[in-house]
TORKOL-4160 file (C-alpha; in steps of 0.2 Angstrom, whole numbers, padded with zeros to 4 digits, m for minus):
392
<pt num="1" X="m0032" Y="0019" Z="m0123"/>
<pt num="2" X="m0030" Y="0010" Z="m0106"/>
<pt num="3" X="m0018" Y="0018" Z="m0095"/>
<pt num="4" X="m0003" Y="0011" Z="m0087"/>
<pt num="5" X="0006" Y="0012" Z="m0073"/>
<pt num="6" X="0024" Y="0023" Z="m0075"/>
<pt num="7" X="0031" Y="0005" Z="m0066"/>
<pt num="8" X="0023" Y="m0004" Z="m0081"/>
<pt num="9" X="0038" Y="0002" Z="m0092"/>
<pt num="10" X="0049" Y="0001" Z="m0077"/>
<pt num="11" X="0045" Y="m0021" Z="m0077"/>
<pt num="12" X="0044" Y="m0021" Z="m0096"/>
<pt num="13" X="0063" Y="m0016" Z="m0096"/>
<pt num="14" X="0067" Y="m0026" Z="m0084"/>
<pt num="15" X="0060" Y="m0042" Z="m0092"/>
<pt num="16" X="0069" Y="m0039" Z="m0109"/>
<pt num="17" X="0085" Y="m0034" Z="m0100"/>
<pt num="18" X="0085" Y="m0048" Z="m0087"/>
<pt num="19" X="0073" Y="m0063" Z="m0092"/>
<pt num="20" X="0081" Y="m0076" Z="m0080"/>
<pt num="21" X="0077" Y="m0067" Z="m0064"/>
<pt num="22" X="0062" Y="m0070" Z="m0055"/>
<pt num="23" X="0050" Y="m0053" Z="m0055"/>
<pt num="24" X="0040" Y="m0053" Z="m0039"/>
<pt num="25" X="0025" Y="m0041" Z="m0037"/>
<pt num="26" X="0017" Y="m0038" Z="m0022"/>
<pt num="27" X="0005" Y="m0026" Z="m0016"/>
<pt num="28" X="m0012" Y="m0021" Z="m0009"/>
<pt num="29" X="m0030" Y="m0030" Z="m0018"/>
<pt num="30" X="m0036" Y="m0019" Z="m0032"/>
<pt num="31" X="m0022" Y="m0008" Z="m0036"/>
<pt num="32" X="m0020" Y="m0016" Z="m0053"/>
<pt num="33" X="m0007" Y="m0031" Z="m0052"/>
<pt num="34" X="m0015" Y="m0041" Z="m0063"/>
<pt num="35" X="m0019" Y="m0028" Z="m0074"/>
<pt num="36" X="m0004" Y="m0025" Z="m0074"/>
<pt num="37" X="0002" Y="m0043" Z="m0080"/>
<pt num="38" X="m0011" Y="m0044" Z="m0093"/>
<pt num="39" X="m0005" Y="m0028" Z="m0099"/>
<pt num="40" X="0013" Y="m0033" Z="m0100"/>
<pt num="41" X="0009" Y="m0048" Z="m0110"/>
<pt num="42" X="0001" Y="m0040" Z="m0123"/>
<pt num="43" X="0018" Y="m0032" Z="m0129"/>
<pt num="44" X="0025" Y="m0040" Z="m0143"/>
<pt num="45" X="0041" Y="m0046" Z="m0135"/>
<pt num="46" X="0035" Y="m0062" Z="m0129"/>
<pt num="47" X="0019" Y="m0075" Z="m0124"/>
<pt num="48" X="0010" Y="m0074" Z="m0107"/>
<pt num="49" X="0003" Y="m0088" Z="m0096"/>
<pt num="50" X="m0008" Y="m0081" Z="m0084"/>
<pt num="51" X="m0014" Y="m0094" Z="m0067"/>
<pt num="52" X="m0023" Y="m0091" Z="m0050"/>
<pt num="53" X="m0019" Y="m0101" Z="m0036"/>
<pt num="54" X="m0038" Y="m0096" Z="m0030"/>
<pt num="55" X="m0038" Y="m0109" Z="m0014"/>
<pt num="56" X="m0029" Y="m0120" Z="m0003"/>
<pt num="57" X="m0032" Y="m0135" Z="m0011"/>
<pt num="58" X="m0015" Y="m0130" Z="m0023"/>
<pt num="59" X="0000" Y="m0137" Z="m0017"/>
<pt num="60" X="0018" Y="m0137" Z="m0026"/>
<pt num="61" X="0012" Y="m0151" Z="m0038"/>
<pt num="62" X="m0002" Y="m0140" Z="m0045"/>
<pt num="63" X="0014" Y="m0127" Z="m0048"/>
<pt num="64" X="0025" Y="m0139" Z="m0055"/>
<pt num="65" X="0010" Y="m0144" Z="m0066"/>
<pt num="66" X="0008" Y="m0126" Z="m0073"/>
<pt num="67" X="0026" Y="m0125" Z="m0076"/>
<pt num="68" X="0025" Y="m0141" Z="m0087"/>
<pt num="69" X="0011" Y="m0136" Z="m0095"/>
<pt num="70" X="0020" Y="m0119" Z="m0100"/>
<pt num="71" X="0036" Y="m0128" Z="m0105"/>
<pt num="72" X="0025" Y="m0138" Z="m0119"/>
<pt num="73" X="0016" Y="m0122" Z="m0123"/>
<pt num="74" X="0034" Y="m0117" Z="m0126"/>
<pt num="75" X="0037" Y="m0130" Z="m0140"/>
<pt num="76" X="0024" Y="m0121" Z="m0151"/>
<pt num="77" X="0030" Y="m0102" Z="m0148"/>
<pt num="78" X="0047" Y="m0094" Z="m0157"/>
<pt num="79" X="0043" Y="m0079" Z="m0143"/>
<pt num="80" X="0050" Y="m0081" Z="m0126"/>
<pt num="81" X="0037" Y="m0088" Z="m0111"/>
<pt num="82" X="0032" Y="m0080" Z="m0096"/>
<pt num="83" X="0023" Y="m0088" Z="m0084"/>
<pt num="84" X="0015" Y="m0080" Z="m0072"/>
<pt num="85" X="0006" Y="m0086" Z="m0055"/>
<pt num="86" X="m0005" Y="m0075" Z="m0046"/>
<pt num="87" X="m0011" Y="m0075" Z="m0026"/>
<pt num="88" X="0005" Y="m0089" Z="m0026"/>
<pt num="89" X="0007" Y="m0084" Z="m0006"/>
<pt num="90" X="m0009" Y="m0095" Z="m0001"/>
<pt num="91" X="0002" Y="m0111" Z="m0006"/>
<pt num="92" X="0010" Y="m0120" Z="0007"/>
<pt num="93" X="0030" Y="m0120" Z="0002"/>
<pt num="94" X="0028" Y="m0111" Z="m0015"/>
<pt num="95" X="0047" Y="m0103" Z="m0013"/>
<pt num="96" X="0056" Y="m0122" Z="m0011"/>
<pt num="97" X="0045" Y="m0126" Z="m0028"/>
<pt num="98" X="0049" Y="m0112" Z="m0036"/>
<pt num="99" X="0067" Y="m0111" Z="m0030"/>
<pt num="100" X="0070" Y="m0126" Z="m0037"/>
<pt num="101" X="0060" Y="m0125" Z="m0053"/>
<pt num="102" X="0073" Y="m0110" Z="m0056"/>
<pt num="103" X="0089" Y="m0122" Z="m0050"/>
<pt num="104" X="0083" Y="m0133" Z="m0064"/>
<pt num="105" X="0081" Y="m0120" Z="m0078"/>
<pt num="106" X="0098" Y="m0113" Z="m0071"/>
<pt num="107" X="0108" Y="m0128" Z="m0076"/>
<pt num="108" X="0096" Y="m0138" Z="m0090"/>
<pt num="109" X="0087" Y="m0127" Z="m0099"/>
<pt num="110" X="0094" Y="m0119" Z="m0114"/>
<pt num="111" X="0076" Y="m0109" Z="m0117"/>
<pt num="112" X="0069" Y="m0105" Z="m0100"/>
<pt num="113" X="0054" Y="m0099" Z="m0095"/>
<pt num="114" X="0052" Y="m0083" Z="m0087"/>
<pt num="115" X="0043" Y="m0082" Z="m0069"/>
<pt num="116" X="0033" Y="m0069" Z="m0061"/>
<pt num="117" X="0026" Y="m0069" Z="m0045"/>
<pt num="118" X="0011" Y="m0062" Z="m0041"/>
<pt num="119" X="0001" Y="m0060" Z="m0020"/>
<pt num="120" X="m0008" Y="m0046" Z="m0012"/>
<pt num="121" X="0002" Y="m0049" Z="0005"/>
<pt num="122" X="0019" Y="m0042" Z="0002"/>
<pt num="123" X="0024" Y="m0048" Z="0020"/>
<pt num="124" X="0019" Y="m0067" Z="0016"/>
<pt num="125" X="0030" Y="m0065" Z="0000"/>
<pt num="126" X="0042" Y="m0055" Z="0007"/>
<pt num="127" X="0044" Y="m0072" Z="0021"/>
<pt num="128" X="0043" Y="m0084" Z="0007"/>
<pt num="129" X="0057" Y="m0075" Z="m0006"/>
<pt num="130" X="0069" Y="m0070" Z="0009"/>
<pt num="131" X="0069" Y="m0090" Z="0016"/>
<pt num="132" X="0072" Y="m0097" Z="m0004"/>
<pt num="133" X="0075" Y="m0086" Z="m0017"/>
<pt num="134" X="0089" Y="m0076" Z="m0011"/>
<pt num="135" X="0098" Y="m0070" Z="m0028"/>
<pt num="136" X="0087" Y="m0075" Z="m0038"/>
<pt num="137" X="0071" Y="m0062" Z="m0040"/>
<pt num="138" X="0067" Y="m0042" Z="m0041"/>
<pt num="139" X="0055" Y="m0037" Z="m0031"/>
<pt num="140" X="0041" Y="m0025" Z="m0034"/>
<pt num="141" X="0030" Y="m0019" Z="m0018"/>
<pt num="142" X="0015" Y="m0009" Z="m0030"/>
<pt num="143" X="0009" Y="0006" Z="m0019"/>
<pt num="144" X="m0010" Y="0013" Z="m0018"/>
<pt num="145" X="m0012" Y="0025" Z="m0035"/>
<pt num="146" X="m0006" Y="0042" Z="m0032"/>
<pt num="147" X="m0015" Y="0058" Z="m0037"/>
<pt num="148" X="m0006" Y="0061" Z="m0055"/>
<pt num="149" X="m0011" Y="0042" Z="m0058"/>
<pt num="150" X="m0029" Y="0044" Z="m0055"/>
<pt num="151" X="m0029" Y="0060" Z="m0065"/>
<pt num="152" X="m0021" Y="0053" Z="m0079"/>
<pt num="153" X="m0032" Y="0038" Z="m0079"/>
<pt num="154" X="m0049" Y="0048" Z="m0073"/>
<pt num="155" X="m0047" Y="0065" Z="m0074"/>
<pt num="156" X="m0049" Y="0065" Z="m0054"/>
<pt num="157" X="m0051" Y="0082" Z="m0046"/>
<pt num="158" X="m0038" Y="0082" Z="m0030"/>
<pt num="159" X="m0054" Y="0088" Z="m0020"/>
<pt num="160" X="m0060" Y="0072" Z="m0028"/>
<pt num="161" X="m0045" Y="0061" Z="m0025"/>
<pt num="162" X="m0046" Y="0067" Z="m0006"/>
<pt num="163" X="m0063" Y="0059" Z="m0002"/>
<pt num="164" X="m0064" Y="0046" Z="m0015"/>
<pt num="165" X="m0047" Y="0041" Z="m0013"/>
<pt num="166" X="m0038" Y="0028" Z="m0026"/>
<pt num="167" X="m0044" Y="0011" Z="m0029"/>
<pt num="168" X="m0046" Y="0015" Z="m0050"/>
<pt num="169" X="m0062" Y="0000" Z="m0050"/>
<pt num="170" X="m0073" Y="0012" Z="m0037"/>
<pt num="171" X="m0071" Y="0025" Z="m0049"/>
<pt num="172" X="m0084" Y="0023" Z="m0060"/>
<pt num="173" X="m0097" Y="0021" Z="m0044"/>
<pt num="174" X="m0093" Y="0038" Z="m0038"/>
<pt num="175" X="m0108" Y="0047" Z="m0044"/>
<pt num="176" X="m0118" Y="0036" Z="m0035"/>
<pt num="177" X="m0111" Y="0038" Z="m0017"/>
<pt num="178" X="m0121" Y="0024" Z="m0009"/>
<pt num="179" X="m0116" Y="0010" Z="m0023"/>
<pt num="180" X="m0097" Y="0018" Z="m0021"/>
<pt num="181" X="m0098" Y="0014" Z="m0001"/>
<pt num="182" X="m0104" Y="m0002" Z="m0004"/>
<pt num="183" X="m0093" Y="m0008" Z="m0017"/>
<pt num="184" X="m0078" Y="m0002" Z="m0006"/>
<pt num="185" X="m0086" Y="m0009" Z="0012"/>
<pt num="186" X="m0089" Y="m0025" Z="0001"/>
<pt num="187" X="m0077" Y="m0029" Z="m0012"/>
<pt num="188" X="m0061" Y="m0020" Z="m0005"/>
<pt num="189" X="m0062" Y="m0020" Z="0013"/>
<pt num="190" X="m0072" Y="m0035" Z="0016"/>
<pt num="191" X="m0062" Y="m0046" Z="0004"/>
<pt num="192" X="m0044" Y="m0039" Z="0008"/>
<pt num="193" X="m0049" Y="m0041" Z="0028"/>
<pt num="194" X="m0054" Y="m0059" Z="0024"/>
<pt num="195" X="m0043" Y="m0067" Z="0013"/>
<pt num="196" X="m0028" Y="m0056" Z="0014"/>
<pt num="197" X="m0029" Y="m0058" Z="0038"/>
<pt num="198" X="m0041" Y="m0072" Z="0040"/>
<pt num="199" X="m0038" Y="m0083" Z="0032"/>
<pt num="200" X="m0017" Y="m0081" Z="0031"/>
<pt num="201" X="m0016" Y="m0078" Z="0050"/>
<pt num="202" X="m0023" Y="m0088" Z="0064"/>
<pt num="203" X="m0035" Y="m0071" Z="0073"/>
<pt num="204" X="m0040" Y="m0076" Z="0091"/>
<pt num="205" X="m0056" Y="m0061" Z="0088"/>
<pt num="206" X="m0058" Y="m0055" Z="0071"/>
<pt num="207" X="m0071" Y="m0045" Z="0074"/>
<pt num="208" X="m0061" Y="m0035" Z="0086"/>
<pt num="209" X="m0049" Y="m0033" Z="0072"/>
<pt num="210" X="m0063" Y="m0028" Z="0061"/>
<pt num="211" X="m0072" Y="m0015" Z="0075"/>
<pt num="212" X="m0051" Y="m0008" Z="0075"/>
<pt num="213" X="m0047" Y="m0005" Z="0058"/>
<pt num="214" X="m0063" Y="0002" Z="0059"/>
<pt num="215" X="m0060" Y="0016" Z="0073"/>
<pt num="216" X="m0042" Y="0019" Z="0068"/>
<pt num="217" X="m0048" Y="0022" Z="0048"/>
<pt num="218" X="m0062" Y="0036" Z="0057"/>
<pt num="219" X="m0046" Y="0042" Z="0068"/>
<pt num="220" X="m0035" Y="0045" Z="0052"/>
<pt num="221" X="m0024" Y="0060" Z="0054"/>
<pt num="222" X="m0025" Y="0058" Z="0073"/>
<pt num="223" X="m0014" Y="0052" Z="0088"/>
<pt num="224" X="m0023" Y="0041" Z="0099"/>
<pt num="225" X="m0014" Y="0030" Z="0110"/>
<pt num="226" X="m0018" Y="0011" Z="0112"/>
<pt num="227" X="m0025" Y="0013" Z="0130"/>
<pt num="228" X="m0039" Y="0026" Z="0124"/>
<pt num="229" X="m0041" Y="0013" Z="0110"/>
<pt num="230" X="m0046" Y="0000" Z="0122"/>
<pt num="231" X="m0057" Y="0009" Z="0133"/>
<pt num="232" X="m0068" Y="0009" Z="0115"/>
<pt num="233" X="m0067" Y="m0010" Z="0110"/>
<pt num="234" X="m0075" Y="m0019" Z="0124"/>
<pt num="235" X="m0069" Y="m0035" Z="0117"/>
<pt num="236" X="m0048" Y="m0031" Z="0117"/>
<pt num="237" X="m0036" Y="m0040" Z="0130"/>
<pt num="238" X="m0022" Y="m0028" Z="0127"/>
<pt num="239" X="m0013" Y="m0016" Z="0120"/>
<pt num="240" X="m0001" Y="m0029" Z="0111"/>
<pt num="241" X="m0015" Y="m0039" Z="0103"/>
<pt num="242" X="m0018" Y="m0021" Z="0096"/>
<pt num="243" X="m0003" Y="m0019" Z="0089"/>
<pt num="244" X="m0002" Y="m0036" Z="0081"/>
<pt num="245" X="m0017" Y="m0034" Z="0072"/>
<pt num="246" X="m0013" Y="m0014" Z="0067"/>
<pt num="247" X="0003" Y="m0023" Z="0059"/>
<pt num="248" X="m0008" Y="m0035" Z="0049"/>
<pt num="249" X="m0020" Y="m0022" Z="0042"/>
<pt num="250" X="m0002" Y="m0012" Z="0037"/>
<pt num="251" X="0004" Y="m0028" Z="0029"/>
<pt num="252" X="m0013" Y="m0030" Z="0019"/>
<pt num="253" X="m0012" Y="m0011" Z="0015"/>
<pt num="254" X="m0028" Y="m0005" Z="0024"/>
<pt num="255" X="m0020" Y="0006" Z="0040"/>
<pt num="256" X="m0006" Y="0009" Z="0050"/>
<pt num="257" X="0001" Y="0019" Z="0063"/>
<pt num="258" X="0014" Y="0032" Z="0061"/>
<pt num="259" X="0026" Y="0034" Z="0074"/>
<pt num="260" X="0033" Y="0048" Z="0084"/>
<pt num="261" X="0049" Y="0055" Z="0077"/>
<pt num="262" X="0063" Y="0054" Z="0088"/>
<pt num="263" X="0083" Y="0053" Z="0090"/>
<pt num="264" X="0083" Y="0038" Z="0101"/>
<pt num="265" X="0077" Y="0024" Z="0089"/>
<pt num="266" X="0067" Y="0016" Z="0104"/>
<pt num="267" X="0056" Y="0030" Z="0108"/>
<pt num="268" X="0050" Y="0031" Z="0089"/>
<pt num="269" X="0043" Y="0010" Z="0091"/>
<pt num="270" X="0036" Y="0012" Z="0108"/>
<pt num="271" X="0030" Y="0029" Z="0102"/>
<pt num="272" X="0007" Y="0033" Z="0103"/>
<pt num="273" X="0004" Y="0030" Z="0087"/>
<pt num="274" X="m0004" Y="0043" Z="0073"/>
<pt num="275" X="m0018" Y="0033" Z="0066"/>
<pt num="276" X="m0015" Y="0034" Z="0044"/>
<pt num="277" X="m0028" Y="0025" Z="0033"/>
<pt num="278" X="m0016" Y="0019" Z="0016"/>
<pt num="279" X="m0031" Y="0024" Z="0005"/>
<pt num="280" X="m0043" Y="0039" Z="0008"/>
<pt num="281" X="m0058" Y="0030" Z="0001"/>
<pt num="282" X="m0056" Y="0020" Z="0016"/>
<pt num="283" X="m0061" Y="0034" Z="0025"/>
<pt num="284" X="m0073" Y="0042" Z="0014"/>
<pt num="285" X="m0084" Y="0025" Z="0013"/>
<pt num="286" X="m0084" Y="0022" Z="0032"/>
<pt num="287" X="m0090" Y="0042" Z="0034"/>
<pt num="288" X="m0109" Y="0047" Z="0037"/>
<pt num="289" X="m0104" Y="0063" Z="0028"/>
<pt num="290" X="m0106" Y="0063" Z="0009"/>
<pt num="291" X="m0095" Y="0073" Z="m0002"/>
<pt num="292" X="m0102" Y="0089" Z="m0004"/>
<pt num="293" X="m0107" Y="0089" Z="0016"/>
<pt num="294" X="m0088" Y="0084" Z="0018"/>
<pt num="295" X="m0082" Y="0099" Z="0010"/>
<pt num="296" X="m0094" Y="0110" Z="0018"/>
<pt num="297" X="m0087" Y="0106" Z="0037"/>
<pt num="298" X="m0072" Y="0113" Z="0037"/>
<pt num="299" X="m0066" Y="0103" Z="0056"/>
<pt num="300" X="m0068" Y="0086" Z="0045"/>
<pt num="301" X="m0062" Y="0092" Z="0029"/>
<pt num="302" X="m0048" Y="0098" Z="0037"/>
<pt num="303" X="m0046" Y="0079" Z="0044"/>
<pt num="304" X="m0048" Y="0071" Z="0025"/>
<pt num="305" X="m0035" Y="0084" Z="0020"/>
<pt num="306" X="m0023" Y="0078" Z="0033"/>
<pt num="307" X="m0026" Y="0062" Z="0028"/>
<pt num="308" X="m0024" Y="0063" Z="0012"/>
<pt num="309" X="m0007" Y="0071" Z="0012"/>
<pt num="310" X="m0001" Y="0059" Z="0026"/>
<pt num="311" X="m0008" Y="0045" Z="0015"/>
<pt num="312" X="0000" Y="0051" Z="0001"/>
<pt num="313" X="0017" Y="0052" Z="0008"/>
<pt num="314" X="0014" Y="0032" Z="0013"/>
<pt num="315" X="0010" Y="0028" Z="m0005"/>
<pt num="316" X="0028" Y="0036" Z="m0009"/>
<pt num="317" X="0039" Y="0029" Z="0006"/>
<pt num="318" X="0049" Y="0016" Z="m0001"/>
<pt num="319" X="0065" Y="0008" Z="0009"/>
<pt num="320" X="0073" Y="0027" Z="0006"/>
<pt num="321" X="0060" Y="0038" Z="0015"/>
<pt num="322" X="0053" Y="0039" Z="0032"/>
<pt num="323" X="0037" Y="0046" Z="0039"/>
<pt num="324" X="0033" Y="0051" Z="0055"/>
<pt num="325" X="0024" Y="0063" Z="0067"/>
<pt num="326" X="0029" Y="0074" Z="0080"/>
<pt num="327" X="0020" Y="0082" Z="0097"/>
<pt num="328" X="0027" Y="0089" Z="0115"/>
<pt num="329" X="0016" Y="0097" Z="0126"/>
<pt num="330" X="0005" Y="0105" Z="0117"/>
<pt num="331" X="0015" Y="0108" Z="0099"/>
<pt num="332" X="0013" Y="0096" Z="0087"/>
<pt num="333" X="0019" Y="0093" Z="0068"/>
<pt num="334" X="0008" Y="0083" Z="0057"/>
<pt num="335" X="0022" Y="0075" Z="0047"/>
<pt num="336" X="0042" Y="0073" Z="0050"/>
<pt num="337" X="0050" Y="0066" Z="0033"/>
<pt num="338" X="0067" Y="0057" Z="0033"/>
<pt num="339" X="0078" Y="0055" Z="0017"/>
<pt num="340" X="0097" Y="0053" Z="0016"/>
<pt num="341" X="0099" Y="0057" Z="0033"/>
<pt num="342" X="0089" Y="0075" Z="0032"/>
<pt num="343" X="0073" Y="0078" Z="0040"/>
<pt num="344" X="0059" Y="0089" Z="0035"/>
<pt num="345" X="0041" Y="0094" Z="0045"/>
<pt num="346" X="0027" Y="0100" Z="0036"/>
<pt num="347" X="0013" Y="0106" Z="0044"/>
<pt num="348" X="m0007" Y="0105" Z="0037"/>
<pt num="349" X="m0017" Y="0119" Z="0042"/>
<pt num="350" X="m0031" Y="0123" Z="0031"/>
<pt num="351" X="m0040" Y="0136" Z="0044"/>
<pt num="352" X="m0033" Y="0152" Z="0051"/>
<pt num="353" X="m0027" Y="0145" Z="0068"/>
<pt num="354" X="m0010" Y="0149" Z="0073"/>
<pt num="355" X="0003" Y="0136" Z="0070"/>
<pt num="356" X="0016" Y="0132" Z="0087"/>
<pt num="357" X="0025" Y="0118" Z="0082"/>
<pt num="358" X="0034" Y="0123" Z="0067"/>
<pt num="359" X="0043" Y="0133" Z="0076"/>
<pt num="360" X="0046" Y="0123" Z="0091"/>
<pt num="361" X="0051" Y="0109" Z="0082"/>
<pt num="362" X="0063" Y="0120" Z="0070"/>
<pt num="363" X="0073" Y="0126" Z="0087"/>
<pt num="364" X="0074" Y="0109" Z="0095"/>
<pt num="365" X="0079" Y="0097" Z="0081"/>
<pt num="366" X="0086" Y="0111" Z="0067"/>
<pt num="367" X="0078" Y="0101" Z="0052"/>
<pt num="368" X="0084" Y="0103" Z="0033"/>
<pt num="369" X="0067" Y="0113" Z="0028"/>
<pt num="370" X="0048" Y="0116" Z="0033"/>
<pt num="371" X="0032" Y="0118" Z="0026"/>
<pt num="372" X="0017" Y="0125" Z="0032"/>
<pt num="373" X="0001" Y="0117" Z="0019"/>
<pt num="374" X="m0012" Y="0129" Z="0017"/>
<pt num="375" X="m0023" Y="0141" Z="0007"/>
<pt num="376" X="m0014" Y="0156" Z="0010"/>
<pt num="377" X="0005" Y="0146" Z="0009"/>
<pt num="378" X="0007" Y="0130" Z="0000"/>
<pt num="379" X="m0008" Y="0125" Z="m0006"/>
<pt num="380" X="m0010" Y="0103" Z="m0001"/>
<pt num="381" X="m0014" Y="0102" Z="m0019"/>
<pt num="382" X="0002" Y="0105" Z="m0025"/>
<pt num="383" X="0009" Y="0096" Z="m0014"/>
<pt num="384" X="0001" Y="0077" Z="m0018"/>
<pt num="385" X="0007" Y="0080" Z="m0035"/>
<pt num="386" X="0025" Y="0079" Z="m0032"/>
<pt num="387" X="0037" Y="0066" Z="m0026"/>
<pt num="388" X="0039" Y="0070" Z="m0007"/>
<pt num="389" X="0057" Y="0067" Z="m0012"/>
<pt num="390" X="0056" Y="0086" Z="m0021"/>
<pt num="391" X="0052" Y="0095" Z="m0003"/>
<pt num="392" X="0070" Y="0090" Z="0004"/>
């Protein structure tokens, strides 16, 4: 039986309850979108029209033009119609179409057709739906799989899910550790780098872009300020061109950095940033160390660990919960959590070493709870099976 998302019943509700507004899904490439459409339109309820804007050469005609041809498909089916339009973010003035095509249904249309929305840069759509389609659509920003998903769907170990990460079309290449490396070099990072930035965004120096995402993915779990960044890629004017692009690699869902926790809101922007890959198999593919080598070095297998919990607090953040980091001096907390105005720090230390800034952290800032992830404490496997909502 193929497994679905727990948001597929989520959308499914949604589309008997409210058919007339727009459902919008956006998300990082290969994390099941369309899977998810194709999944949805083989429930009974209703009759699915499935289309690819796939190039530039698309233009509000060719949307008004599926529409059509879904209203005459429409004449031949008692069940409702959904129409659905996938990558729509790479035509030029899709929400003024597709504002207006729902205007239309609004005040004509005794039968209309339901729209969803599909693209793989939530940024680009959010723009397009915020400038058009206010009142009009539910958004759905899909996350990167979270552990219970991929061990529902696999059967994935978390020592598994920490170096292989969660992009559910690698997993059947991870027995073979160099076609796994290549298939996410190639067909995730490549393609998402390419026509998620590229092509979407007018880059004076992708390959410096590339050589960053890079260097920060190696750097995940670590602070590293922009200036050290520099002294590495020969090719970088300045710091703000590497922020710029470090916003575009968050927006395409490959890395970002977390920022420094702090009461005054403009310390926490201009903050060095904690480098935080959005998928461990990032990580995994760019490292020389394969998986059983991994686990055996316990300095980098404590870094994928970090990771893993910092990347699996991302793939939970919502608009409702906050992460970042914390360091003064020489004390440091790996993760600060913010929910309904409460903070809590939780600390990842998988070795021996004694742990300072917990408890400096506690007496300077008095936060709701903390938790110190180890093997002797709270194991990090527990821990990426629950809702980092639970910990508060």
């Amino acid at each position: 039986m193929e497994y679905k998302r727990p948001i597929f019943q989520l959308i499914k509700d949604r589309l008997i309850t409210n058919p007339s507004y727009i459902q919008v899904i956006s998300g990082p490439r290969q994390i099941g979108k369309t899977t998810l459409v194709k999944q949805l339109f083989q429930e009974p309820e209703w009759h699915g029209i499935y289309v690819v804007a796939d190039g530039f050469s698309e233009d509000s005609v060719w949307i008004q033009t599926q529409f059509n041809l879904a209203q005459q498909q429409q004449k031949n089916h008692i069940k409702p119609v959904i129409l659905a339009i996938d990558e729509i973010q790479k035509i030029h003035g899709w929400s003024e179409t597709i504002k207006r095509i729902y205007d239309e249904q609004k005040f004509n249309s005794t039968n209309p057709i339901t729209l969803i929305l599909l693209g793989s840069s939530n940024w680009l759509m959010r723009k397009g739906i915020s400038e058009s389609l206010a009142g009009r659509f539910e958004q759905w920003n899909l996350s990167h799989w979270t552990y219970n998903e991929m061990h529902a769907a696999f059967n994935l170990s978390p020592e598994k899910y920490a170096y292989f990460g969660s992009y559910p079309g690698a997993m059947p290449f991870i027995n073979d550790e160099p076609r796994w490396k290549s298939y996410v070099k190639q067909s995730l990072i490549e393609t998402a780098i390419t026509k998620d930035i590229l092509l979407m965004n007018s880059i004076e120096k992708p390959a410096l872009m590339r050589k960053l995402f890079e260097l920060g993915t190696l750097y995940s779990g670590k602070i590293l300020s922009y200036t050290k960044i520099l002294g590495q890629l020969q090719e970088a004017k300045n710091t703000t061109t590497l922020s710029h692009y470090l916003n575009l690699l968050e927006h395409a869902g490959l890395l970002c950095g977390l920022s420094k926790y702090s009461i005054d809101q403009a310390r926490k922007r201009n903050s060095i940033p904690k480098w935080q890959t959005m998928n461990n198999a990032l990580l995994g593919a760019l490292w020389d160390l394969p998986y059983e080598a991994a686990q055996q070095d316990k300095r980098r297998w404590g870094q994928i660990i970090e990771s893993t919990v910092g990347a699996h607090f991302i793939a939970h953040k919502g608009n409702d919960l906050n992460v970042f980091y914390w360091n003064e001096s020489n004390a440091e907390v790996d993760f600060i959590l913010e929910w309904e105005g409460k903070y809590v720090a939780v600390e990842v230390k998988l070795s021996s070493d004694k742990v300072t800034g917990l408890k400096k952290f506690a007496q300077q800032f008095k936060p709701h709870k903390i938790y110190q992830l180890g093997d002797s404490s709270l194991p990090w496997q527990e821990i990426i099976k629950m809702d980092p909502r639970e910990l508060f």
